[in-house]
PDB file with SEQRES, HELIX, SHEET and CRYST1 records, atoms N, CA, C and O in Angstrom:
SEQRES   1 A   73  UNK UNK UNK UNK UNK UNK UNK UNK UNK UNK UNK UNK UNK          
SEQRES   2 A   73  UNK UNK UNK UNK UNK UNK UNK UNK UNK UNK UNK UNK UNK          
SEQRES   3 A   73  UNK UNK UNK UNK UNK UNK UNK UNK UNK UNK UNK UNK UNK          
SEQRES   4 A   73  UNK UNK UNK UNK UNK UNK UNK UNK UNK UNK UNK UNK UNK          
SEQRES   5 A   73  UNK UNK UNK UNK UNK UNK UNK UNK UNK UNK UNK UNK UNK          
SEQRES   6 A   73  UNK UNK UNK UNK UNK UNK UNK UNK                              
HELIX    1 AA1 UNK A   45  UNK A   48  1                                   4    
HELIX    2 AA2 UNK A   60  UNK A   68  1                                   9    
HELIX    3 AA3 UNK A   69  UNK A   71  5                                   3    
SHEET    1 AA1 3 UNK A  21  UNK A  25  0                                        
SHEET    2 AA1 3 UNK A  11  UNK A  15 -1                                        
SHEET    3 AA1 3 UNK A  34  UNK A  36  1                                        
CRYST1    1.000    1.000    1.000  90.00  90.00  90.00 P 1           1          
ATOM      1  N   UNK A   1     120.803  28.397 -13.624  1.00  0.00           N  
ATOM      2  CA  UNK A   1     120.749  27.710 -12.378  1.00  0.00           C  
ATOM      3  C   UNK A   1     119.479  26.856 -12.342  1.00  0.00           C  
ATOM      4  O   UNK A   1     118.322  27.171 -12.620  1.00  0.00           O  
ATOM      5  N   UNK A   2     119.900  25.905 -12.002  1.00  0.00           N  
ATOM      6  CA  UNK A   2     118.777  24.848 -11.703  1.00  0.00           C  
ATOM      7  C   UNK A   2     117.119  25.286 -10.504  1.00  0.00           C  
ATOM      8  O   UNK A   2     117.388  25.720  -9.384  1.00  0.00           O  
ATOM      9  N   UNK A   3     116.071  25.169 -10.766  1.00  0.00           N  
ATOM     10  CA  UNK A   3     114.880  25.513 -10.097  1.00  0.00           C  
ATOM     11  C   UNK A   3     114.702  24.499  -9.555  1.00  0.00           C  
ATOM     12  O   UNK A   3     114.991  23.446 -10.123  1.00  0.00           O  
ATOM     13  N   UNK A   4     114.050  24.530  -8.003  1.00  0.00           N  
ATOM     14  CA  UNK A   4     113.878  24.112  -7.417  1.00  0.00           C  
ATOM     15  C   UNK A   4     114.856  22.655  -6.318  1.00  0.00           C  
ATOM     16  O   UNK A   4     114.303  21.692  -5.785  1.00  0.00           O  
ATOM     17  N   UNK A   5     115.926  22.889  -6.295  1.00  0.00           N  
ATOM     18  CA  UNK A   5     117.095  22.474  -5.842  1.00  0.00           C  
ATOM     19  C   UNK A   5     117.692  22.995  -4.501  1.00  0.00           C  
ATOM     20  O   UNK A   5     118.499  22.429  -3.763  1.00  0.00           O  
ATOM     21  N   UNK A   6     117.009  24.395  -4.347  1.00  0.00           N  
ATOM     22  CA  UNK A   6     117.298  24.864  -2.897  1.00  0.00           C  
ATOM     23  C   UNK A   6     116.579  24.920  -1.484  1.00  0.00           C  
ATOM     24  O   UNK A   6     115.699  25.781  -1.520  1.00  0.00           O  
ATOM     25  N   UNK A   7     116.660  24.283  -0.236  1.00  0.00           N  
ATOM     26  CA  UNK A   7     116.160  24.221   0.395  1.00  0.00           C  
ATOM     27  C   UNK A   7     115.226  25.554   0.631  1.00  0.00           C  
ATOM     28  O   UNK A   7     115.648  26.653   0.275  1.00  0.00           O  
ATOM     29  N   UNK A   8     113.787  25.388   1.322  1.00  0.00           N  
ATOM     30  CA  UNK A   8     112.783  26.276   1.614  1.00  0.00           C  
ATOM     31  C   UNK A   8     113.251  27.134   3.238  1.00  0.00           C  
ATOM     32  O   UNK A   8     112.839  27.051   4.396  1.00  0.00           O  
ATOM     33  N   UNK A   9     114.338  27.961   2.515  1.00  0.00           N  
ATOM     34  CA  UNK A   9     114.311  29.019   4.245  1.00  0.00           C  
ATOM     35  C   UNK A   9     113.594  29.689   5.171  1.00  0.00           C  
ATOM     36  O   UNK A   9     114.114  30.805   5.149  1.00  0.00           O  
ATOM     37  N   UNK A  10     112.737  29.711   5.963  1.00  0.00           N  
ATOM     38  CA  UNK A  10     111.868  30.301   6.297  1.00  0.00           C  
ATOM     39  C   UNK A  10     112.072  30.547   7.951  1.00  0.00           C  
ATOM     40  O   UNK A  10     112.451  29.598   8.638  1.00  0.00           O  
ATOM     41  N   UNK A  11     111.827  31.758   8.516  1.00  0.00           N  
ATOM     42  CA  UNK A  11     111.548  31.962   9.865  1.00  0.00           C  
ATOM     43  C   UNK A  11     111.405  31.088  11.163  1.00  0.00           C  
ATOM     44  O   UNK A  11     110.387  30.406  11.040  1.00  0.00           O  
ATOM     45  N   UNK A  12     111.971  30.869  12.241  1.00  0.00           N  
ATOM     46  CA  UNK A  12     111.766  30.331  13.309  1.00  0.00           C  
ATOM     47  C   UNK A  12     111.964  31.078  14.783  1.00  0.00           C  
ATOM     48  O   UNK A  12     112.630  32.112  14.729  1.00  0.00           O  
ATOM     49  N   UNK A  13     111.544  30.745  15.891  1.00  0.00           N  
ATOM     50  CA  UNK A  13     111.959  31.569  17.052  1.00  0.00           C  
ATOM     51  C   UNK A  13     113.032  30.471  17.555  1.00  0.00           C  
ATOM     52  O   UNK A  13     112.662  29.356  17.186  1.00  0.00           O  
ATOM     53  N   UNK A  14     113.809  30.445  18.019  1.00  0.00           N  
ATOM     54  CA  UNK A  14     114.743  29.614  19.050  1.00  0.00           C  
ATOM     55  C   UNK A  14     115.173  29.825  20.709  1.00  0.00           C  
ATOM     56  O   UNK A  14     116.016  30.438  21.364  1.00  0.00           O  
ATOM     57  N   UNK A  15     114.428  29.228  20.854  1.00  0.00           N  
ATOM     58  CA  UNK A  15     114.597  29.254  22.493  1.00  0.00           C  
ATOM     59  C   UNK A  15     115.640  28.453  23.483  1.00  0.00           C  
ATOM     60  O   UNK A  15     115.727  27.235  23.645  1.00  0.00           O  
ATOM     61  N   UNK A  16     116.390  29.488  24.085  1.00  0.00           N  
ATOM     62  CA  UNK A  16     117.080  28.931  24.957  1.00  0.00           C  
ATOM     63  C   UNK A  16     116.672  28.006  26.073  1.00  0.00           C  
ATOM     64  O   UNK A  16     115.549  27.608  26.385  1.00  0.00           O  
ATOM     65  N   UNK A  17     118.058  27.716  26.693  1.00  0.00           N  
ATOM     66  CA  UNK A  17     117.204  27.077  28.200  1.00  0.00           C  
ATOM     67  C   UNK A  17     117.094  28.048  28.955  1.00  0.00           C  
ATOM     68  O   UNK A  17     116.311  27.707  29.841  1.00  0.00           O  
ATOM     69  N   UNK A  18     117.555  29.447  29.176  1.00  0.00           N  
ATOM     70  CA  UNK A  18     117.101  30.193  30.455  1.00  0.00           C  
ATOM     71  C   UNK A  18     115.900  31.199  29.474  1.00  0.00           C  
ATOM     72  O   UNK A  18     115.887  32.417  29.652  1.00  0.00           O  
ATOM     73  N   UNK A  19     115.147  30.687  28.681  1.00  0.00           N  
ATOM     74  CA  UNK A  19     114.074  31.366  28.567  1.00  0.00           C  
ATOM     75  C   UNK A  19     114.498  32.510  26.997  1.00  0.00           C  
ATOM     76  O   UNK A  19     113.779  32.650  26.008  1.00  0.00           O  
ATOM     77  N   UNK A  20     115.427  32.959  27.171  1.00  0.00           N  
ATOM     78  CA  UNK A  20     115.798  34.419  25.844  1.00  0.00           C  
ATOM     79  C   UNK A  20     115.251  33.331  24.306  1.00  0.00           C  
ATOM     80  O   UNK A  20     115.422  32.113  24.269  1.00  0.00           O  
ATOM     81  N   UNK A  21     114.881  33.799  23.667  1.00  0.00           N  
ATOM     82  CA  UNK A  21     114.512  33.237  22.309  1.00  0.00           C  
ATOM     83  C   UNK A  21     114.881  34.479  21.170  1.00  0.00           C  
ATOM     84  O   UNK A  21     114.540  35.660  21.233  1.00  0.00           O  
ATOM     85  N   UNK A  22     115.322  34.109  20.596  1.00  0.00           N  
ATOM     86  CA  UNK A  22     115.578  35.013  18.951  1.00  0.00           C  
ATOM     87  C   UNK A  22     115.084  34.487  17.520  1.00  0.00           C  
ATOM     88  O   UNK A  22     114.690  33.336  17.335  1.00  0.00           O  
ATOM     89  N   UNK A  23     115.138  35.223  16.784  1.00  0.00           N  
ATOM     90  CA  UNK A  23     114.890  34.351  15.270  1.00  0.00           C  
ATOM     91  C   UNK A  23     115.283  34.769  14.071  1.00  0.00           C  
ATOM     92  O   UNK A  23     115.702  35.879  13.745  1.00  0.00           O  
ATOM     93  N   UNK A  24     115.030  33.276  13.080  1.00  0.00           N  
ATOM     94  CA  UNK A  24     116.564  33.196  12.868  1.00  0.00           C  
ATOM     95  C   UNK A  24     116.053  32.312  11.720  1.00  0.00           C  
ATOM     96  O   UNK A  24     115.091  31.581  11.955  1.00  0.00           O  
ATOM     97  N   UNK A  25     116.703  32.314  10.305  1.00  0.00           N  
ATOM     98  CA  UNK A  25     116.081  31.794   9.389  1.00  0.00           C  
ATOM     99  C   UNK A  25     116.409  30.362   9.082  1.00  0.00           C  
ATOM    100  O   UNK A  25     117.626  30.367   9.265  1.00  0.00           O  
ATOM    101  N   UNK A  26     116.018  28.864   8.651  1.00  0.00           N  
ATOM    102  CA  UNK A  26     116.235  27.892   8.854  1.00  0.00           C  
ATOM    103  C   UNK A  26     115.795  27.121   7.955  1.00  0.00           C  
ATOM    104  O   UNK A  26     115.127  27.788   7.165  1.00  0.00           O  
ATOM    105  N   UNK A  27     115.832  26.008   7.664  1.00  0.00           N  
ATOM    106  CA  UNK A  27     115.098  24.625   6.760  1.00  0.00           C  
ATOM    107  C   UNK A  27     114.522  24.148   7.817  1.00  0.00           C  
ATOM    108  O   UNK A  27     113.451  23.686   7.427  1.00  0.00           O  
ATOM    109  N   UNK A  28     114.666  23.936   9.390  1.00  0.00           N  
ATOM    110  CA  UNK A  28     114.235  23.241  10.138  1.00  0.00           C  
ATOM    111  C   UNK A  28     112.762  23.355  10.181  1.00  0.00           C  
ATOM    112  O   UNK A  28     112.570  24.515   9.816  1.00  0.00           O  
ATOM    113  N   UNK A  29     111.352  22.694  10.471  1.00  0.00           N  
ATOM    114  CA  UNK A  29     110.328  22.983  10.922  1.00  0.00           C  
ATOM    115  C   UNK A  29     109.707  23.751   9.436  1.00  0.00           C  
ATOM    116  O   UNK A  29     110.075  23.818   8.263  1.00  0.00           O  
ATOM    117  N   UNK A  30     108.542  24.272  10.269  1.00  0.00           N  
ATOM    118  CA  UNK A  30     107.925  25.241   9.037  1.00  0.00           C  
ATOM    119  C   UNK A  30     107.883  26.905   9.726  1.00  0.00           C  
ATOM    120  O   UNK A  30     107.902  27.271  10.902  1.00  0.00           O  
ATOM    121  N   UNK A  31     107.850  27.298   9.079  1.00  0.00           N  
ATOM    122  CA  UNK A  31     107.523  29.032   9.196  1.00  0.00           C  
ATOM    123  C   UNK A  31     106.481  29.029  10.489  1.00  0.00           C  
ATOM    124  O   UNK A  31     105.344  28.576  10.615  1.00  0.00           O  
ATOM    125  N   UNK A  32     107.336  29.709  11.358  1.00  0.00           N  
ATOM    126  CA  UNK A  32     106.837  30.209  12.975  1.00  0.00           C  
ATOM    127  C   UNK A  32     107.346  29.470  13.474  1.00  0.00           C  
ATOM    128  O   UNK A  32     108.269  30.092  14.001  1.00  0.00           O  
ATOM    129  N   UNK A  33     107.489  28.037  13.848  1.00  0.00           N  
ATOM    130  CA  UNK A  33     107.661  27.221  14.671  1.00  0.00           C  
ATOM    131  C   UNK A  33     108.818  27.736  15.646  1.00  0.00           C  
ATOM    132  O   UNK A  33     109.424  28.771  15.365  1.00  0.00           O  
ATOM    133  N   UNK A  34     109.154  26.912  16.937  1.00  0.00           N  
ATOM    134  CA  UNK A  34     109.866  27.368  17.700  1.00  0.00           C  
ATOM    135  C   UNK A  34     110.655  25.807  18.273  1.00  0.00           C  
ATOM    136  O   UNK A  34     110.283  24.808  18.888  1.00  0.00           O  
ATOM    137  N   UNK A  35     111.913  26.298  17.667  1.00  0.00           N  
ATOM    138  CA  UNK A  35     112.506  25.504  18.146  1.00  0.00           C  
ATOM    139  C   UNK A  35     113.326  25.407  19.705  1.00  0.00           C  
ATOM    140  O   UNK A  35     113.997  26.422  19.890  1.00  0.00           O  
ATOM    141  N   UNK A  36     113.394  24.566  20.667  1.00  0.00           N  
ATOM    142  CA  UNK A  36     113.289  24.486  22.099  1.00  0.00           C  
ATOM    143  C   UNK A  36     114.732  23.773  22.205  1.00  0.00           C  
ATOM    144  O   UNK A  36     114.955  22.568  22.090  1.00  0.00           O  
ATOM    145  N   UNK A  37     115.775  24.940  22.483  1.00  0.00           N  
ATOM    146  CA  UNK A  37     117.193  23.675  23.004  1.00  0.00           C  
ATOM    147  C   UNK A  37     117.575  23.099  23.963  1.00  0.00           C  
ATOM    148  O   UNK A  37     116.932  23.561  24.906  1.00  0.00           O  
ATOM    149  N   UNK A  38     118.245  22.352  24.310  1.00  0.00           N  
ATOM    150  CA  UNK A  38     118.305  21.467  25.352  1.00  0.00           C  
ATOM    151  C   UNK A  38     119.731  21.770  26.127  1.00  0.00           C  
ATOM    152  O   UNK A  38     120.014  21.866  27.321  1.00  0.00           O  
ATOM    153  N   UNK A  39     120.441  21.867  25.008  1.00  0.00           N  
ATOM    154  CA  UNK A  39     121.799  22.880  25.390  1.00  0.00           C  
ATOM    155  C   UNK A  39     122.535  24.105  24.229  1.00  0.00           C  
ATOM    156  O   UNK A  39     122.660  24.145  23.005  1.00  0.00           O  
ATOM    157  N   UNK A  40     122.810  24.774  25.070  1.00  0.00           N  
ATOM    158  CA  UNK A  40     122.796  26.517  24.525  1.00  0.00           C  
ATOM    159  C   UNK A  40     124.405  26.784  25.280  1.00  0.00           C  
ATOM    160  O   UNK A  40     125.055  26.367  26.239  1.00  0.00           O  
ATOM    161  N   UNK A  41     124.541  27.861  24.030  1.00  0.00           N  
ATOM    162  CA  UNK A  41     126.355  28.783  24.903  1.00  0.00           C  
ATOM    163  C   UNK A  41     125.972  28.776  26.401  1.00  0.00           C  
ATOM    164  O   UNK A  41     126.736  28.366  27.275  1.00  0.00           O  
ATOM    165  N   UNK A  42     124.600  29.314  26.658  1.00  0.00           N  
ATOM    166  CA  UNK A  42     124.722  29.870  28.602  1.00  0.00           C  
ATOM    167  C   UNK A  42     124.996  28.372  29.396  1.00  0.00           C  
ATOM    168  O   UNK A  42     125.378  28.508  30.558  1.00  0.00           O  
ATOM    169  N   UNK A  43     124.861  27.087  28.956  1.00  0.00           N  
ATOM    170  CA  UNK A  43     124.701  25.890  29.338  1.00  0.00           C  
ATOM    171  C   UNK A  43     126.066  25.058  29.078  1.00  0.00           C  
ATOM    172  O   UNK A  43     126.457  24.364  30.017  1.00  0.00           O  
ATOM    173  N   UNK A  44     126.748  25.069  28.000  1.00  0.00           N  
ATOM    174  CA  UNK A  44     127.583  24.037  27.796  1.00  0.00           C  
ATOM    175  C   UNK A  44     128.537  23.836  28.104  1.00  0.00           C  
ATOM    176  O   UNK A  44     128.994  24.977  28.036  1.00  0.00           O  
ATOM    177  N   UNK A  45     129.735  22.934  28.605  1.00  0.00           N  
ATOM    178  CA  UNK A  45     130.686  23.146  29.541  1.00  0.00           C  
ATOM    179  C   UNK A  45     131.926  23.873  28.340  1.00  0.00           C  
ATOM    180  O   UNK A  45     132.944  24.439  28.738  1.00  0.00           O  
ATOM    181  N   UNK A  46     131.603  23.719  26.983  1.00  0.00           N  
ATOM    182  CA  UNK A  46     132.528  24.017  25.856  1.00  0.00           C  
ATOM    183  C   UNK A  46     132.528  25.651  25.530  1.00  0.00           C  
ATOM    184  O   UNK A  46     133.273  26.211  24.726  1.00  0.00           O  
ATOM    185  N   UNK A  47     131.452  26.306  26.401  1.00  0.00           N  
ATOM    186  CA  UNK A  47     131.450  27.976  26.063  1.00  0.00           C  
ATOM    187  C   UNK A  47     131.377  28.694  27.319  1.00  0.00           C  
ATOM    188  O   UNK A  47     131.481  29.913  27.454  1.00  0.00           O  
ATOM    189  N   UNK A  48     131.108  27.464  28.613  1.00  0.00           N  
ATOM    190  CA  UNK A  48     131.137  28.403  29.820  1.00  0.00           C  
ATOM    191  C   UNK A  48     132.588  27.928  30.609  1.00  0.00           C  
ATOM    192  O   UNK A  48     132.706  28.298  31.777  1.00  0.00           O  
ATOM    193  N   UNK A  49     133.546  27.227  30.080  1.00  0.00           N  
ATOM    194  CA  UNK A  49     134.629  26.823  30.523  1.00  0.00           C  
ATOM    195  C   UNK A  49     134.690  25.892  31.714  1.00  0.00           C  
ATOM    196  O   UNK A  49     135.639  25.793  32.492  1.00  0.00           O  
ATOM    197  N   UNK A  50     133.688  25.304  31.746  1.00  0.00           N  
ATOM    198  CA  UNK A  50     133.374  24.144  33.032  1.00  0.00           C  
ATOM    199  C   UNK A  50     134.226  23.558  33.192  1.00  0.00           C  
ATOM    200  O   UNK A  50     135.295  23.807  32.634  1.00  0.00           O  
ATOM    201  N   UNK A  51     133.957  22.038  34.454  1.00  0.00           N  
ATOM    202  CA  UNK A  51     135.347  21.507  34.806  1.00  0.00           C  
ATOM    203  C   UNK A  51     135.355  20.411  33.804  1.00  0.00           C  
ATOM    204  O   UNK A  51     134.501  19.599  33.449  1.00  0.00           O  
ATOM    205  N   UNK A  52     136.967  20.712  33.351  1.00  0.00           N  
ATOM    206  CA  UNK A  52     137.584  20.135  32.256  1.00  0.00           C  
ATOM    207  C   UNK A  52     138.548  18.790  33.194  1.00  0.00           C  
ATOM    208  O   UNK A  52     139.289  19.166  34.103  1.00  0.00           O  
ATOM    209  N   UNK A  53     138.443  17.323  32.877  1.00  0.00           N  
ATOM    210  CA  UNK A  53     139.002  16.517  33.656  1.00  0.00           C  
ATOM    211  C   UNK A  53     139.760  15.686  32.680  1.00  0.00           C  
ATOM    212  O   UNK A  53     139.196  14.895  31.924  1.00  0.00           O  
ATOM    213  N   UNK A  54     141.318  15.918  32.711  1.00  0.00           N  
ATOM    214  CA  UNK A  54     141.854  15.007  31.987  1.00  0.00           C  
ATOM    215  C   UNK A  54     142.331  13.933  32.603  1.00  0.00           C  
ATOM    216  O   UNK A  54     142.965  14.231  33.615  1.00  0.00           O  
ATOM    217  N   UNK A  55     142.265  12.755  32.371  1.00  0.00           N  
ATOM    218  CA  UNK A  55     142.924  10.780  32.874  1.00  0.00           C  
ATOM    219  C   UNK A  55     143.767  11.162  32.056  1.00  0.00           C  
ATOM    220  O   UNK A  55     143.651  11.971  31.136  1.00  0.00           O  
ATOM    221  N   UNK A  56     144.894  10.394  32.498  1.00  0.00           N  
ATOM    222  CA  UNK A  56     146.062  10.240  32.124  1.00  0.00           C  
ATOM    223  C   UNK A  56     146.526   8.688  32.107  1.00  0.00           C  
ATOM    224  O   UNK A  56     147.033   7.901  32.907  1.00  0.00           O  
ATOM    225  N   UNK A  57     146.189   8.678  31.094  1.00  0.00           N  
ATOM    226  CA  UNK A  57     146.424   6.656  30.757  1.00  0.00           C  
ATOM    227  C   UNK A  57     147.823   6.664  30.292  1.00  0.00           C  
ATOM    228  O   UNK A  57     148.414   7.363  29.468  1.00  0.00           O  
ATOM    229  N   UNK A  58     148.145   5.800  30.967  1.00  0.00           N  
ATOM    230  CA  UNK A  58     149.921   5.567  30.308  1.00  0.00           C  
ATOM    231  C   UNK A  58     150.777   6.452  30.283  1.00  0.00           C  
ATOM    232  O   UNK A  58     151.960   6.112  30.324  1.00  0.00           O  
ATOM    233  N   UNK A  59     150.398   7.920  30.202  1.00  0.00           N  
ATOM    234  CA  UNK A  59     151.344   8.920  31.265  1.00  0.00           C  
ATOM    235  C   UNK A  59     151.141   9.725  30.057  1.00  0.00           C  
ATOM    236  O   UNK A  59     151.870  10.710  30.171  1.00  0.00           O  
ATOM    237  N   UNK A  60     150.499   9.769  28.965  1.00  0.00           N  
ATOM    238  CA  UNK A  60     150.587  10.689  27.772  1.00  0.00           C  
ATOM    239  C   UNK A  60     150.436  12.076  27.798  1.00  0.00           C  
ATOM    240  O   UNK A  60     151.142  12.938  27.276  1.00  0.00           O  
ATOM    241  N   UNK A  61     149.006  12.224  28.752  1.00  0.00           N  
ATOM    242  CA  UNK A  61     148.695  13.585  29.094  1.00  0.00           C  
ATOM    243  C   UNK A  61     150.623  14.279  29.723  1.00  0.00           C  
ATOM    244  O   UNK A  61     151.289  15.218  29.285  1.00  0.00           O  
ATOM    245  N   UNK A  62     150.857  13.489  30.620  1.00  0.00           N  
ATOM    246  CA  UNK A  62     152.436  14.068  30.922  1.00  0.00           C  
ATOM    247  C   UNK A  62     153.134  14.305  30.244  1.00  0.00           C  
ATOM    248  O   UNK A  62     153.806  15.336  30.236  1.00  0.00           O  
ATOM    249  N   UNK A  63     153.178  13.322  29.399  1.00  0.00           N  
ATOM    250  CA  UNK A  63     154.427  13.463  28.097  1.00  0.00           C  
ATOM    251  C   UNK A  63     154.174  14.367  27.266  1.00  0.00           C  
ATOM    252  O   UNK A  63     155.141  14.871  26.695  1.00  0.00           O  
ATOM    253  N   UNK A  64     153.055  14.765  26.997  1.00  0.00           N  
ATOM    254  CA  UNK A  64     152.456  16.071  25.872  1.00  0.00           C  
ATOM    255  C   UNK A  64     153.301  17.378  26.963  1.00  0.00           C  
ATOM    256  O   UNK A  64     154.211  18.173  26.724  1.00  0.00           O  
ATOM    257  N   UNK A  65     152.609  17.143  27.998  1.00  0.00           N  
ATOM    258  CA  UNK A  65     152.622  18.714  29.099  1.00  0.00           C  
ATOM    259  C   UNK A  65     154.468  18.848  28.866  1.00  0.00           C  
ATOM    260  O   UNK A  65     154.896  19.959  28.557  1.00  0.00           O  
ATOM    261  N   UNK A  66     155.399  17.763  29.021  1.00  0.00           N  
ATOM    262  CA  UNK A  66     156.692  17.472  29.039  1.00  0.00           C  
ATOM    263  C   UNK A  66     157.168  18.386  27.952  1.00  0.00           C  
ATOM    264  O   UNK A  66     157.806  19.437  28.014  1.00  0.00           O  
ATOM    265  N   UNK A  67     156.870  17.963  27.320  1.00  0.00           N  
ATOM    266  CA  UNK A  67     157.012  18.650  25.749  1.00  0.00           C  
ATOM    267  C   UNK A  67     156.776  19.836  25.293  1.00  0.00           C  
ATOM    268  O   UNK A  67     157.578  20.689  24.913  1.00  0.00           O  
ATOM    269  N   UNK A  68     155.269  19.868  25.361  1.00  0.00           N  
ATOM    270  CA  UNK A  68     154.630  21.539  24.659  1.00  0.00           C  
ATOM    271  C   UNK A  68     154.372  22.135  26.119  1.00  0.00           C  
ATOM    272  O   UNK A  68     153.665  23.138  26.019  1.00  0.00           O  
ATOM    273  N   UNK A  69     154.675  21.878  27.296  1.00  0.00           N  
ATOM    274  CA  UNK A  69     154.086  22.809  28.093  1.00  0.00           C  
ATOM    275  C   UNK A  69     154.705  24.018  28.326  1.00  0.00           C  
ATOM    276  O   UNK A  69     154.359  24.769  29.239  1.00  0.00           O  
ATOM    277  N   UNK A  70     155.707  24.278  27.464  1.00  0.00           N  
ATOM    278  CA  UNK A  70     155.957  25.861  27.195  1.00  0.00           C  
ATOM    279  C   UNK A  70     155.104  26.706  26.988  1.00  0.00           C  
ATOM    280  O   UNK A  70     155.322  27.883  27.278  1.00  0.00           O  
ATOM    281  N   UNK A  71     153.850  26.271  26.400  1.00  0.00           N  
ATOM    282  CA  UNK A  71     153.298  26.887  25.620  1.00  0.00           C  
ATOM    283  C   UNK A  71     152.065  27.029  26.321  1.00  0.00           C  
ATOM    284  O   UNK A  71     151.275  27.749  25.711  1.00  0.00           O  
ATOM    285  N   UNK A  72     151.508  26.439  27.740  1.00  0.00           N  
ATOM    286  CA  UNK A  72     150.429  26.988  28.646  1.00  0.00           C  
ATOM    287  C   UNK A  72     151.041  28.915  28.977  1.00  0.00           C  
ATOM    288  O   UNK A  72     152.141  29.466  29.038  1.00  0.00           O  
ATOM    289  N   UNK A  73     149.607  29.361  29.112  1.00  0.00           N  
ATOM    290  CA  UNK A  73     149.819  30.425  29.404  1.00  0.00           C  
ATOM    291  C   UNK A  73     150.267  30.890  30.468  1.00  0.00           C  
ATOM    292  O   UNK A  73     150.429  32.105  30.591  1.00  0.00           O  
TER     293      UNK A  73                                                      
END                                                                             
């Protein structure tokens, strides 16, 4: 195997936005640093199920629902 070809992994803390931080090994930064997110699972509308707004241009969103909407739960 080839030397020196693999990124340098090293330690970081990661901090949420409501404050919790963990750590977690990375290429990012150098050893200790703390990386600060801006959006996190407790924040994003894609993990807290926020409001989801579909437009319906040309009636497609309908025509899908027409079709597969057997298949809503």
């Amino acid at each position: 195997m080839k030397k020196d070809i693999h990124p340098d992994y090293h330690m970081i803390t990661v901090t949420n936005t409501d404050g919790s931080s963990f750590q977690t090994r990375s290429t990012w930064g150098k050893e200790g640093d703390n990386l600060q997110l801006d959006i996190d699972p407790a924040t994003h509308p894609a993990w807290t199920g926020g409001n989801q707004n579909l437009v319906d241009r040309g009636g497609r969103v309908s025509r899908f629902n027409e079709k597969f909407g057997f298949l809503k739960k």
